[in-house]
C-alpha positions as CSV (number, residue, x, y, z in Angstrom):
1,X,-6.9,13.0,-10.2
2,X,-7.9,13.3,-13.9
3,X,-3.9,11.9,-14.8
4,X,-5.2,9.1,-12.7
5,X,-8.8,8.6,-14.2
6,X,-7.2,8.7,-17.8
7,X,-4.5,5.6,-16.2
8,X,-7.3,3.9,-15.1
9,X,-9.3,4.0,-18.7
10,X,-6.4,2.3,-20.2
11,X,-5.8,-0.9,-20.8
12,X,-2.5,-2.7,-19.6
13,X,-3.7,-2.9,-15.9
14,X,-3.0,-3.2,-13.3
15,X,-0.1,-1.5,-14.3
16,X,-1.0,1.7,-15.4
17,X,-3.4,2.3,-12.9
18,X,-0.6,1.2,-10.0
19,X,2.2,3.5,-12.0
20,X,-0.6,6.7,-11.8
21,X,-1.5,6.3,-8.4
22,X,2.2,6.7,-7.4
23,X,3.1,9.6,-9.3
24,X,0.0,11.5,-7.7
25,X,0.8,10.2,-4.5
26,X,4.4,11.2,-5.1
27,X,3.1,14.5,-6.3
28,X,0.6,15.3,-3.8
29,X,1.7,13.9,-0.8
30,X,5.0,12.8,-1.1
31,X,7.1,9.4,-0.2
32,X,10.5,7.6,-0.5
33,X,8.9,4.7,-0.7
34,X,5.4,3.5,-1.8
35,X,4.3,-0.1,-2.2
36,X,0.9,-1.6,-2.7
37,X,-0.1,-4.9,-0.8
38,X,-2.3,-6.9,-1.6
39,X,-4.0,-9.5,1.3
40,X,-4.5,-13.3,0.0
41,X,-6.5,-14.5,3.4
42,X,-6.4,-17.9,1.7
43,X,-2.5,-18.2,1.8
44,X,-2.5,-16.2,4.8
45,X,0.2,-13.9,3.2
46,X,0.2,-9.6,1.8
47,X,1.8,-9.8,-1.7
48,X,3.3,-6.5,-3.1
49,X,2.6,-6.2,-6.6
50,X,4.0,-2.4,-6.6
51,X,6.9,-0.9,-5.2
52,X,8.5,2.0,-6.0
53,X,11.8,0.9,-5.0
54,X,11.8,-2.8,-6.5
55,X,15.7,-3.2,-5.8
56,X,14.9,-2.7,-1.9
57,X,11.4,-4.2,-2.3
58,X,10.7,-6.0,-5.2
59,X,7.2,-6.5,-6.3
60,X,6.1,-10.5,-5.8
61,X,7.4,-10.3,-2.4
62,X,5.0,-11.7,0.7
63,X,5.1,-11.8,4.3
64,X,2.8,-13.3,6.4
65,X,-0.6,-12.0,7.7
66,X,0.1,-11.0,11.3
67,X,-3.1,-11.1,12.9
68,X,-1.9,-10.0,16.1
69,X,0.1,-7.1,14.5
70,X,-1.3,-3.1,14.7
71,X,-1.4,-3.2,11.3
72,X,-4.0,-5.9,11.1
73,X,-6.2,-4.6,13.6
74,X,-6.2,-1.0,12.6
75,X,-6.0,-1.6,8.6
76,X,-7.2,-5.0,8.2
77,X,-10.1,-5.5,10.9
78,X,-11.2,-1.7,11.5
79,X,-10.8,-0.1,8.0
80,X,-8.5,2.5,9.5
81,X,-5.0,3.9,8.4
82,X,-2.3,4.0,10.4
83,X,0.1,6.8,10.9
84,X,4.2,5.5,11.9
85,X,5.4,9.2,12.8
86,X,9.1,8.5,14.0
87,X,11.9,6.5,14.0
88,X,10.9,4.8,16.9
89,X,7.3,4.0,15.7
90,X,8.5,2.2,12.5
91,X,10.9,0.3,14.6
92,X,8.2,-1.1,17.0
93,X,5.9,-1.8,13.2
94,X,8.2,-3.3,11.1
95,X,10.4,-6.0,11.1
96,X,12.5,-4.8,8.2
97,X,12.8,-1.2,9.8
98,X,16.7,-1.4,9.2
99,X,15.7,-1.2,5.6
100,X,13.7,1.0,6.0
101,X,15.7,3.4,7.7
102,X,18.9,2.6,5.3
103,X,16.6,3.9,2.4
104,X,16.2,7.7,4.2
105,X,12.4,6.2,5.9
106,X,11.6,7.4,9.5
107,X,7.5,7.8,9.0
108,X,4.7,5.6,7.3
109,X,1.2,5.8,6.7
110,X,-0.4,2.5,5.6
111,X,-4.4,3.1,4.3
112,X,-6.4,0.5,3.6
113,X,-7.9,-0.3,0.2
114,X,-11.5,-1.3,1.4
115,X,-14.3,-2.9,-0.5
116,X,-17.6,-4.2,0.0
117,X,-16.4,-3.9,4.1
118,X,-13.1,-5.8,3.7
119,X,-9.7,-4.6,3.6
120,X,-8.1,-5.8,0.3
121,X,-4.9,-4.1,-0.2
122,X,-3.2,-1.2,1.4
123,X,-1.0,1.7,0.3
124,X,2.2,2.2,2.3
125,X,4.2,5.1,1.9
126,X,7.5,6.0,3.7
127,X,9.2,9.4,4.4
128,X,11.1,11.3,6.4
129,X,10.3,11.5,10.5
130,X,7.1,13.6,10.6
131,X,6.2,13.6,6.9
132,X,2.8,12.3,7.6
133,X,-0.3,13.8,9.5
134,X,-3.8,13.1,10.1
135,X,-4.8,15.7,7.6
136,X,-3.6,13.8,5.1
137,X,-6.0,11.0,5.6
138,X,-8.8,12.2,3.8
139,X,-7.1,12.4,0.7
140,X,-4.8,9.2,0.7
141,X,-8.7,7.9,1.4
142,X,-9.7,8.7,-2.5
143,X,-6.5,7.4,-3.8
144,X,-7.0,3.9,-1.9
145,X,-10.7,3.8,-3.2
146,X,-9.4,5.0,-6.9
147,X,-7.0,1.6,-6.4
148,X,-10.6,-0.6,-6.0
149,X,-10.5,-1.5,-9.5
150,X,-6.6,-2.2,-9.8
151,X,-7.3,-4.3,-6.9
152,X,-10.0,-6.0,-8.0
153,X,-8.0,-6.7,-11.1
154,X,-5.2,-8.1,-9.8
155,X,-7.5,-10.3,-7.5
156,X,-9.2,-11.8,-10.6
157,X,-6.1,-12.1,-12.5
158,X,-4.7,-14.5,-10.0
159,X,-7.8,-16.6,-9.3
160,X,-8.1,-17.0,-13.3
161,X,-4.3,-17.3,-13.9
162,X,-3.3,-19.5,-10.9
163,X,-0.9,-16.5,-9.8
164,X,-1.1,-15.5,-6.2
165,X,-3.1,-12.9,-5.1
């Protein structure tokens, strides 16, 4: 946590912040993959502006807002993460799970980065079938609200800047 603190100190965000949160994350709970998306409810679209694997999933990629999706209404809408435990769960979630599965991914946990009783962004990290449990949640909770301010940076940076957020 301090490693992350110090990040966050720094100037240079969001990337430092982003590039500390992963290597605690990959550290304390582990992941394959780990990207960070943020929502933009005004194009409708979730932007990834981190991915730890940028030649699978390259950072400036969107997707649409499902709003009849799981995801939305656990993450988005309740505030809730949302545990993909098999195979067969991250098949029925995601669209892309044949890339998924290609990069060694059977599990996912996607937590919401919630502020002021919105879901902003959310963490999604991939693993091996099993790798994630409801214990977990608590602490992948302080690393989503540690991400507030990276969040809230990028959000500014592309309402000032004219970039997506």
């Amino acid at each position: 946590m301090s490693d992350v603190a110090q990040a966050l100190a720094r100037g240079d965000q969001p990337e430092h912040g982003l590039r500390a949160v992963a290597a605690a994350l990959s550290a304390r709970i582990g992941y394959r993959l780990f990207t960070v998306l943020v929502l933009d409810r005004e194009a409708g679209l979730s932007r990834r502006y981190f991915s730890s694997q940028p030649e699978a999933y390259p950072t400036g990629g969107a997707k649409p807002i499902d709003t009849g999706s799981a995801f939305y209404a656990s993450v988005v809408e309740r505030g809730e993460a949302r545990i993909c435990a098999d195979r067969a769960a991250c098949e029925r979630a995601f669209f892309d799970h044949a890339l998924i599965t290609s990069l060694g991914c059977e599990s996912a946990v996607n937590v919401p980065v919630r502020w002021d009783g919105q879901t902003i962004a959310s963490l999604n990290l991939l693993h091996q079938a099993g790798w994630y449990r409801d214990e977990m949640l608590p602490e992948l909770s302080w690393y989503a609200a540690l991400c507030i301010p990276v969040i809230q940076k990028i959000i500014h940076n592309s309402r000032t800047q004219g970039e997506p957020s």
